[in-house]
C-alpha positions as CSV (number, residue, x, y, z in Angstrom):
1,X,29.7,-23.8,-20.5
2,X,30.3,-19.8,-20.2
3,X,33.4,-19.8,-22.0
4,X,31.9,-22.5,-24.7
5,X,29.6,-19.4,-25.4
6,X,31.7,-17.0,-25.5
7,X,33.7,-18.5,-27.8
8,X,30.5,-19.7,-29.5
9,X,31.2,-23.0,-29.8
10,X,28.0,-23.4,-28.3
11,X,24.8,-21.5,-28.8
12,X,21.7,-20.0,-26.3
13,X,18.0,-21.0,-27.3
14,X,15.8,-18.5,-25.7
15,X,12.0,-20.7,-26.5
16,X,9.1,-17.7,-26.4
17,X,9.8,-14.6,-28.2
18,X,7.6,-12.2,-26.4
19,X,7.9,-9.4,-24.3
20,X,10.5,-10.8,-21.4
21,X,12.1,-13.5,-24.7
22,X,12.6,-11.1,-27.6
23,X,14.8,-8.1,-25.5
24,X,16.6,-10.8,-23.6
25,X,17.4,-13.0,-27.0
26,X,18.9,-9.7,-28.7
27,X,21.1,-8.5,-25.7
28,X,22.4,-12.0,-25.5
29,X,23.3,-11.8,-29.5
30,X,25.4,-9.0,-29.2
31,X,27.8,-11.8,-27.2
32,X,27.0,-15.2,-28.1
33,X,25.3,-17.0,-31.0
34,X,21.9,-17.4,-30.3
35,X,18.8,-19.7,-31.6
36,X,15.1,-17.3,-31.3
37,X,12.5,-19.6,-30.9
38,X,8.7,-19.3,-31.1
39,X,5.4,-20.9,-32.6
40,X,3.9,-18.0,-33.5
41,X,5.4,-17.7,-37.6
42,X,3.5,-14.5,-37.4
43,X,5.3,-12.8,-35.1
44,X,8.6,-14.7,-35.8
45,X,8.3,-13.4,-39.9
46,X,8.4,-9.7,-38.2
47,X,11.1,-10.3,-36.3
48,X,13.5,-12.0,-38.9
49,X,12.6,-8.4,-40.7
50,X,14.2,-6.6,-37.9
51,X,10.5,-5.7,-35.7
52,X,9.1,-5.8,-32.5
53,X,6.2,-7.4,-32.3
54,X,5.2,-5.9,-29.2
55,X,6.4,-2.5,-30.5
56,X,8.5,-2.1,-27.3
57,X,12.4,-2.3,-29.2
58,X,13.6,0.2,-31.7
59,X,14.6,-1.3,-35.0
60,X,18.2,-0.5,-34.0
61,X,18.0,-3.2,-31.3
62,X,18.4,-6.4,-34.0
63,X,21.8,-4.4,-35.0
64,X,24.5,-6.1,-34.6
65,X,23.1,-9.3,-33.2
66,X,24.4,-13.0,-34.1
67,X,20.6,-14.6,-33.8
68,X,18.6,-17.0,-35.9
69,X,14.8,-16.7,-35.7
70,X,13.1,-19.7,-36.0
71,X,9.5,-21.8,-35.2
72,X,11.7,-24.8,-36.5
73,X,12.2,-27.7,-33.9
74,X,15.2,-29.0,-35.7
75,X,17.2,-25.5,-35.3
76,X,17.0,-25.8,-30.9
77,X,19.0,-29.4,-31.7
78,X,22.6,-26.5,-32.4
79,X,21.9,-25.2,-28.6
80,X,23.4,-26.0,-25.4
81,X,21.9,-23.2,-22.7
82,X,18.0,-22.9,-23.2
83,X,16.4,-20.2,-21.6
84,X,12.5,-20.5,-21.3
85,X,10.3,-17.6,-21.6
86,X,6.9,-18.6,-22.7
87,X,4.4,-17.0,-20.5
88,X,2.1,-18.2,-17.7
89,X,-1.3,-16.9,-17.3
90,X,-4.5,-18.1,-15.4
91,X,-7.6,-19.6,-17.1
92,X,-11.1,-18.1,-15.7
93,X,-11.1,-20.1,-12.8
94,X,-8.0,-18.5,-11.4
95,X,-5.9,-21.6,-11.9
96,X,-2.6,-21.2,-13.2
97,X,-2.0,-22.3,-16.9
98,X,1.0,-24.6,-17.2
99,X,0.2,-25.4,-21.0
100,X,2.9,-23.0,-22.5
101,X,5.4,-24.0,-20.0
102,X,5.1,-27.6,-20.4
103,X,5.2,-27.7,-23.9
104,X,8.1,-25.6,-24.1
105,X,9.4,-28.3,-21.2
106,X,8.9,-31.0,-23.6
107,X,10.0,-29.1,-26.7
108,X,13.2,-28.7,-25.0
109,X,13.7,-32.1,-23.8
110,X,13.3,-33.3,-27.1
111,X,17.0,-31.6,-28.4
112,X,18.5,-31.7,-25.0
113,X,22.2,-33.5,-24.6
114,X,24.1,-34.2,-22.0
115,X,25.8,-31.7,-20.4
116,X,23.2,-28.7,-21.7
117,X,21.4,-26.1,-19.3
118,X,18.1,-25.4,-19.3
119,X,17.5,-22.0,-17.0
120,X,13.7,-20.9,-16.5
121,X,12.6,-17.3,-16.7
122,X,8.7,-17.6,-16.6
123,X,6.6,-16.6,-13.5
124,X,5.8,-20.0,-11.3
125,X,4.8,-20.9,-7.9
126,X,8.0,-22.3,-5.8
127,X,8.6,-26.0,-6.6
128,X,7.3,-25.9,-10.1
129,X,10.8,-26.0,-12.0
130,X,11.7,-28.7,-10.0
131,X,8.5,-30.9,-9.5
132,X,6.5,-29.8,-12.7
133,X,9.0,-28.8,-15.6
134,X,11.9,-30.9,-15.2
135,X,10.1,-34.1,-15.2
136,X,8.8,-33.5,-18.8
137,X,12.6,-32.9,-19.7
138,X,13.4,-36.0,-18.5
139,X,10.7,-38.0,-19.9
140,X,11.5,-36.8,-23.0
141,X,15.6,-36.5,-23.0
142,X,16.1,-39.9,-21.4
143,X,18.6,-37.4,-19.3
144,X,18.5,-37.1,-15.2
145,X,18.3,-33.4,-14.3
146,X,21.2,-32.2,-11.7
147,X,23.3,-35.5,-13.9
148,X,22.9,-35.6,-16.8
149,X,22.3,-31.8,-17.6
150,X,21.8,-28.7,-15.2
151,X,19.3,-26.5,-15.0
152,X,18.7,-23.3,-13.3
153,X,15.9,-20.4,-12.7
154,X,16.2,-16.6,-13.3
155,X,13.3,-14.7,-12.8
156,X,12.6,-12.0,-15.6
157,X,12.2,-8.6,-14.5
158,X,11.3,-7.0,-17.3
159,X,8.9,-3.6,-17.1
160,X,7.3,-3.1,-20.8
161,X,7.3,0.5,-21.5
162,X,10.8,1.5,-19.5
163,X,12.7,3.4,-21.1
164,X,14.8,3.9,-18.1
165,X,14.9,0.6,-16.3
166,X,15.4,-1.7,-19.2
167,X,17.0,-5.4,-19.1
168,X,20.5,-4.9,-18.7
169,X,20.0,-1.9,-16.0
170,X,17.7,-4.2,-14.0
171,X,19.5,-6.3,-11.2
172,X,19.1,-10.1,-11.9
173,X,18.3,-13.2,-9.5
174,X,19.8,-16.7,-10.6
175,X,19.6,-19.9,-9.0
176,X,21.1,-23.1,-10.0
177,X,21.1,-26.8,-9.5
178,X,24.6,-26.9,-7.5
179,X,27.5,-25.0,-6.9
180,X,28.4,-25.4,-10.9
181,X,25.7,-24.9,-12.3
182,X,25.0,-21.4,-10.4
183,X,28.5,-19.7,-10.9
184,X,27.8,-20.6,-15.2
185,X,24.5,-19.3,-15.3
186,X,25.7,-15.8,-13.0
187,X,28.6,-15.7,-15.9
188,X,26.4,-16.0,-18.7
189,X,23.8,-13.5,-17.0
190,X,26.4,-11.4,-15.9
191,X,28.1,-10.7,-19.5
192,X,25.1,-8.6,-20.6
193,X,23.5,-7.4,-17.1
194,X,25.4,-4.1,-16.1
195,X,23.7,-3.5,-12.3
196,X,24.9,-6.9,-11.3
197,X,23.8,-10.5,-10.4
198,X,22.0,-11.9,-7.3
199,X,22.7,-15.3,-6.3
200,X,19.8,-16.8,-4.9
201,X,20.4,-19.6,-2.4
202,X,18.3,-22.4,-4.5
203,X,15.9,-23.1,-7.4
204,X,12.3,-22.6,-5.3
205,X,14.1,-19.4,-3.1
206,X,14.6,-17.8,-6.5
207,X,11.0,-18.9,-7.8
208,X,9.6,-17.7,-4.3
209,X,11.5,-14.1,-4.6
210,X,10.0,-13.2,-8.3
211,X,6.1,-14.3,-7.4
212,X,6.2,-12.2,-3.8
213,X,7.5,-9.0,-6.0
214,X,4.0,-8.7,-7.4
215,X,2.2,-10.2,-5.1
216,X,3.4,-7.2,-2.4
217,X,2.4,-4.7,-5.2
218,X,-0.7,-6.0,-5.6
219,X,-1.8,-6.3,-1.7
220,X,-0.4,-2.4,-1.6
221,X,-2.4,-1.2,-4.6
222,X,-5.6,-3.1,-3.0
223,X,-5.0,-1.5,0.5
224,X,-5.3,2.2,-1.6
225,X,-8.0,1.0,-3.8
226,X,-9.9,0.0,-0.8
227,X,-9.2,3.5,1.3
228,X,-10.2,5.5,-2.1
229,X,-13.5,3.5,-1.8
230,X,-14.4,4.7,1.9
231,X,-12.9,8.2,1.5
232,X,-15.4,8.2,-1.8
233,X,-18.1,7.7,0.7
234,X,-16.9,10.3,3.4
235,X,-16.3,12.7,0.3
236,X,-13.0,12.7,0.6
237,X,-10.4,13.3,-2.6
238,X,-8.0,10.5,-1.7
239,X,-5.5,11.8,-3.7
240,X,-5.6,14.7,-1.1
241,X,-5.0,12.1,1.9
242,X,-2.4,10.2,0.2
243,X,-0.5,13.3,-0.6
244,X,-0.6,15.0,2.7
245,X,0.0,11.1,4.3
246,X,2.8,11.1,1.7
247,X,5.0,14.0,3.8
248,X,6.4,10.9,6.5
249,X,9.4,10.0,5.6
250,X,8.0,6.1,5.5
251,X,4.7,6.1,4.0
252,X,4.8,3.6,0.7
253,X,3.7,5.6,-2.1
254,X,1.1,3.3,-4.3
255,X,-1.9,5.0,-6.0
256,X,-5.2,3.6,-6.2
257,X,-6.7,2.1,-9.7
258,X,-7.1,-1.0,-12.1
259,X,-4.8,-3.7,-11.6
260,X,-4.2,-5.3,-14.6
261,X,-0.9,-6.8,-17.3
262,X,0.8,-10.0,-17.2
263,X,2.2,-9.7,-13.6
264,X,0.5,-8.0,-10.2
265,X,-3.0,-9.6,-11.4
266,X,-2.1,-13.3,-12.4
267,X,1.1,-13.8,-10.4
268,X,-0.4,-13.8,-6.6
269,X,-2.8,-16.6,-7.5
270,X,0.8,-18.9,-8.7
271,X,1.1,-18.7,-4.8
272,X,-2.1,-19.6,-3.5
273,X,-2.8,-21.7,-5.8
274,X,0.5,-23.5,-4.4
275,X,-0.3,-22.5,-0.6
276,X,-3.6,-24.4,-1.3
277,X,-2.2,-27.7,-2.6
278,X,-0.4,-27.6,0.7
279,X,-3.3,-27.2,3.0
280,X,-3.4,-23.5,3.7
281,X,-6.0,-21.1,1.9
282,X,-4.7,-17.9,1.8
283,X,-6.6,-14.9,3.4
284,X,-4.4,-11.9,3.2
285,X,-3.7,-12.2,-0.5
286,X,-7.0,-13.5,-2.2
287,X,-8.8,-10.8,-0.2
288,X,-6.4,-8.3,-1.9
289,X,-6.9,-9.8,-5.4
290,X,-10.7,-9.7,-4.4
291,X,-10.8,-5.6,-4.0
292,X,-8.2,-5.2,-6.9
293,X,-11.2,-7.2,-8.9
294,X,-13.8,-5.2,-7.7
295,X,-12.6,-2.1,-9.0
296,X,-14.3,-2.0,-12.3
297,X,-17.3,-3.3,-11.1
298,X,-16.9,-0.2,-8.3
299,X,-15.8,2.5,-11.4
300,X,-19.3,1.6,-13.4
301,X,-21.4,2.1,-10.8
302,X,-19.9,5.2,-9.2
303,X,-20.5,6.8,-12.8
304,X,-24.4,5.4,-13.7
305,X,-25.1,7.0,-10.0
306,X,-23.7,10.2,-11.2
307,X,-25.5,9.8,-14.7
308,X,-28.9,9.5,-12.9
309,X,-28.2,12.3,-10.4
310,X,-28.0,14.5,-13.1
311,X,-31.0,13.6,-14.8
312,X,-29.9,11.3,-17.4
313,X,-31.0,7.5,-18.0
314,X,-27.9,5.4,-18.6
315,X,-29.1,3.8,-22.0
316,X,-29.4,7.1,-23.3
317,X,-25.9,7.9,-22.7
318,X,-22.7,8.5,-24.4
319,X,-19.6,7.6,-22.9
320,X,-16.0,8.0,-24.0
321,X,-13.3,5.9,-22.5
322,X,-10.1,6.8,-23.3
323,X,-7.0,4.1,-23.1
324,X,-7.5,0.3,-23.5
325,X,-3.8,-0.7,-22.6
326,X,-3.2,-2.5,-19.5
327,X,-0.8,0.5,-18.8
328,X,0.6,3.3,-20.2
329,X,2.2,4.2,-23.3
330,X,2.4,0.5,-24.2
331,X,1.0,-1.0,-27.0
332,X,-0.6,-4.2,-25.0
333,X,-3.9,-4.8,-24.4
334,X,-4.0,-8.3,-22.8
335,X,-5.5,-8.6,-19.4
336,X,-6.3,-5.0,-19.1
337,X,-9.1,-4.3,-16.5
338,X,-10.4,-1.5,-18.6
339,X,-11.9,-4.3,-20.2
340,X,-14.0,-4.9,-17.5
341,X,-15.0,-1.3,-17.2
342,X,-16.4,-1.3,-20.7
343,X,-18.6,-4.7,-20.1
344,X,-19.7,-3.4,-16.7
345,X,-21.2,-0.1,-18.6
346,X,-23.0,-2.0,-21.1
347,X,-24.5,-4.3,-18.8
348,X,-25.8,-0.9,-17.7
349,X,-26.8,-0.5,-21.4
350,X,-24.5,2.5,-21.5
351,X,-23.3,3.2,-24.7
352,X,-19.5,3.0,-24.7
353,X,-17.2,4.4,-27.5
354,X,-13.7,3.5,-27.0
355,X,-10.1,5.1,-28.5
356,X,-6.6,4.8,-27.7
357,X,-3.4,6.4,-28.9
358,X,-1.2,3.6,-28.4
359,X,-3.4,0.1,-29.3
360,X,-3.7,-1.2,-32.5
361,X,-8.0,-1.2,-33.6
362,X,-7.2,-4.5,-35.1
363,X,-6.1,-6.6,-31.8
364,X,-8.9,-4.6,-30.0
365,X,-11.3,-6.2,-32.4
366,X,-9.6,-9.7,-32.4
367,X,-8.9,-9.8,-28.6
368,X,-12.2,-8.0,-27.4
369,X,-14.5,-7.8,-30.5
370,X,-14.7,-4.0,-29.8
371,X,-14.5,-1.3,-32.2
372,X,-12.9,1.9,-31.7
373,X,-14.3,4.8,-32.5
374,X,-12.2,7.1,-35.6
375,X,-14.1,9.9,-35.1
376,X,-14.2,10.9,-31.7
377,X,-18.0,13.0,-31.1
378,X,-18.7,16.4,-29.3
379,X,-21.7,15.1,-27.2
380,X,-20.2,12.5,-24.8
381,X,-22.3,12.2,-21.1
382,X,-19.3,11.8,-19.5
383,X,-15.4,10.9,-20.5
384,X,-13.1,8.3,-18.2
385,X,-9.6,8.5,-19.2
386,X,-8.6,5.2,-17.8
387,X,-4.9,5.0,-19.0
388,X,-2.1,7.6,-18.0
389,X,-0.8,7.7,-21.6
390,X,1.4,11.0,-22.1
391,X,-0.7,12.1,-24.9
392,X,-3.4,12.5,-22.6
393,X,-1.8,14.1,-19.8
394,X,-1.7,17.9,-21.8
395,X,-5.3,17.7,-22.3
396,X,-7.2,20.4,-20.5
397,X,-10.2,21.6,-19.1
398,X,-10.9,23.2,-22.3
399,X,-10.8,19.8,-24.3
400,X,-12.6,17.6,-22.3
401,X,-15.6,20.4,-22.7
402,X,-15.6,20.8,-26.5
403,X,-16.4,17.0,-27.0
404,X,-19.0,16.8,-24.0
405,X,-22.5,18.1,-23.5
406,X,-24.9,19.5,-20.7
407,X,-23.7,18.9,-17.3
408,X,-20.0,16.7,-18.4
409,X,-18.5,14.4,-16.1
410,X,-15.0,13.7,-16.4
411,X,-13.7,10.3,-14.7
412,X,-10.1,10.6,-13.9
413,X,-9.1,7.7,-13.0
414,X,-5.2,7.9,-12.8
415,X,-5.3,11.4,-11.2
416,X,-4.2,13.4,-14.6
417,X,-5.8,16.8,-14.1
418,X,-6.0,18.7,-11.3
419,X,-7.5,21.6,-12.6
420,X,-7.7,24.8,-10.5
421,X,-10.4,25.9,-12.9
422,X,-13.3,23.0,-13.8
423,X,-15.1,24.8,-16.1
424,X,-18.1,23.6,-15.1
425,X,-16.9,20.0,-15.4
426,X,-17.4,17.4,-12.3
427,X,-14.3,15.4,-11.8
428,X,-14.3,11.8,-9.9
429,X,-11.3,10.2,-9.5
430,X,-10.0,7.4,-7.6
């Protein structure tokens, strides 16, 4: 198959062009002939113009690529190695959402012939590959999977806004089917990935490996979130105590705040949603998703008690919350927990004006029905910069007074300013 490619007598499909399927599609392109898939003709229509949907790749990046953008069925029929990307989310029950994933399952197993590869990139609880995806494929191919064709998984690694760590400096897990199957997909993986391939032992080990990653992150960011909640009620700056805790050579450096994105908040609940199925509920990890939760709710009410010690009735306040993203310097706003933030103030009737210097006013609207304020005011109650976007960072002491009025609060929630000098400014943070 590899040297099929690389000759490209055979092409790559990569089926969902977003933030892990796009970067991945284009490195590939510089080497093989590749097929872009997507449903989204929006997005797709920007891309065949040379641009990032999710604003993350230079124009530069669809130089020099051999690729064919499509949402054409018909065009996956030329591959022979499909790579799905599609993304997996939870609905609001905290059950995972398989819908993308099996469509794309069936979508594929519609053009598949015999002797193709089909590797899975997208996030999943150990055994769904094998037990959920791959049956769809055969339904659909008339094809036995580990006969007839052979698959593989490889999960994506990808860190939107990295300039640094980007896709092919990013060391890469793949599994495979057999033997076969696992040295093809390391040589196709290992054409464009310069730090190197990892060859995982099977399919579910590989599966198992990518959802634990986040799942660690996220029980380490709760453990912080829940010591910057008791140190808040001893009156201690927790940024203080994780600094000075910080000097041992083997304390794990995680900051407390809002857990949100594609990854640390949805993936844990792949596994215990899979622990569950087997008969085990999970303590250790729910509770951690439980306090990483929490933290808006936690944020709200910390400020509203502030509001009122100083005086002020919280539905005759301004607020200004600065940074929608789910991180920063991104453009994305799905799943960010500053959402939460904003609907826990106005259930306080607090009234909240929003801006950001990275998120597009138009998907705010359409995703969250909010509108962001143009014109930021000069009598704000109290400011929460809630994203560490670099455009922020430089802003002083001296700012954050000229658009606030009597007795300001600032709410810095991702540690930005430690000012020597407040000005007269009471500072809360995490």
């Amino acid at each position: 198959m590899y040297e099929s490619l690389l000759k490209k007598e055979k092409s790559i499909a990569v089926i969902g062009l977003g933030y892990v399927g796009l970067p991945l599609a284009l490195e590939f392109a510089k080497h093989f002939r590749v097929i872009g898939f997507d449903i989204n003709k929006s997005r797709v229509a920007l891309m065949q113009q040379g641009i990032d949907p999710s604003n993350e790749l230079d124009k530069s990046a669809f130089d020099n690529t051999d690729i064919l953008f499509t949402t054409d069925t018909q065009e996956l029929k030329k591959a022979h190695f499909f790579i799905v990307a599609v993304p997996t989310d939870i609905d609001e029950h905290k059950v995972p959402n398989l819908t993308p994933l099996k469509k794309a399952s069936e979508s594929v197993g519609k053009v598949l012939k015999q002797g193709d590869y089909v590797v899975y990139e997208s996030t999943v609880y150990p055994g769904c590959t094998e037990e959920d995806c791959l049956p769809l494929v055969e339904e659909k191919s008339g094809l036995k999977a580990g006969v007839d064709f052979k698959y593989g998984y490889s999960p994506e690694r990808i860190n939107p806004g990295d300039k640094e760590r980007t896709l092919t400096k990013i060391l890469k897990i793949v599994s495979g089917n057999d033997a076969e199957s696992l040295e093809q997909i390391a040589k196709v993986y290992g054409h464009i990935i310069e730090a190197g391939i990892y060859q995982a032992s099977t399919v579910k080990v590989a599966e198992a490996a990518k959802v634990i990653e986040n799942s660690q992150r996220d029980l380490n960011i709760a453990f912080v979130n829940e010591l910057s909640i008791i140190f808040d009620k001893m009156g201690i700056d927790t940024q203080e105590v994780l600094k000075a805790a910080g000097t041992k050579w083997n304390f794990l450096k995680f900051q407390p705040g809002l857990v949100g994105g594609h990854c640390i908040g949805v993936d844990p609940f792949y596994l215990t949603y899979k622990a569950q199925q087997l008969g085990y509920n999970s303590q250790v990890i729910l509770s951690g998703r439980r306090i990483n939760d929490s933290m808006a709710a936690h944020i709200a009410k910390k400020l509203v008690q502030m509001l009122i010690k100083k005086g002020k009735s919280p539905h005759s306040c301004k607020i200004l919350l600065m940074g929608l993203t789910f991180k920063e310097n991104v453009t994305d706003i799905r799943n960010s927990k500053v959402i939460d933030v904003i609907r826990e103030l106005m259930d306080y009737s607090v009234n909240v004006h929003i801006t950001d210097a990275h998120a597009s006013p138009n998907e705010i609207a359409h995703e969250y029905r909010l509108t962001v304020t143009e014109k930021l005011a000069d009598n704000y109650d109290a400011v929460i910069v809630a994203v560490g976007h670099d455009e922020y960072k430089t802003l002083d002491a001296t700012y954050f007074k000229s658009i606030m009025n009597k007795y300001p609060i600032l709410f810095d929630l991702k540690g930005l300013y430690p000012f020597k000098d407040k000005q007269g400014i009471e500072i809360w943070r995490l």
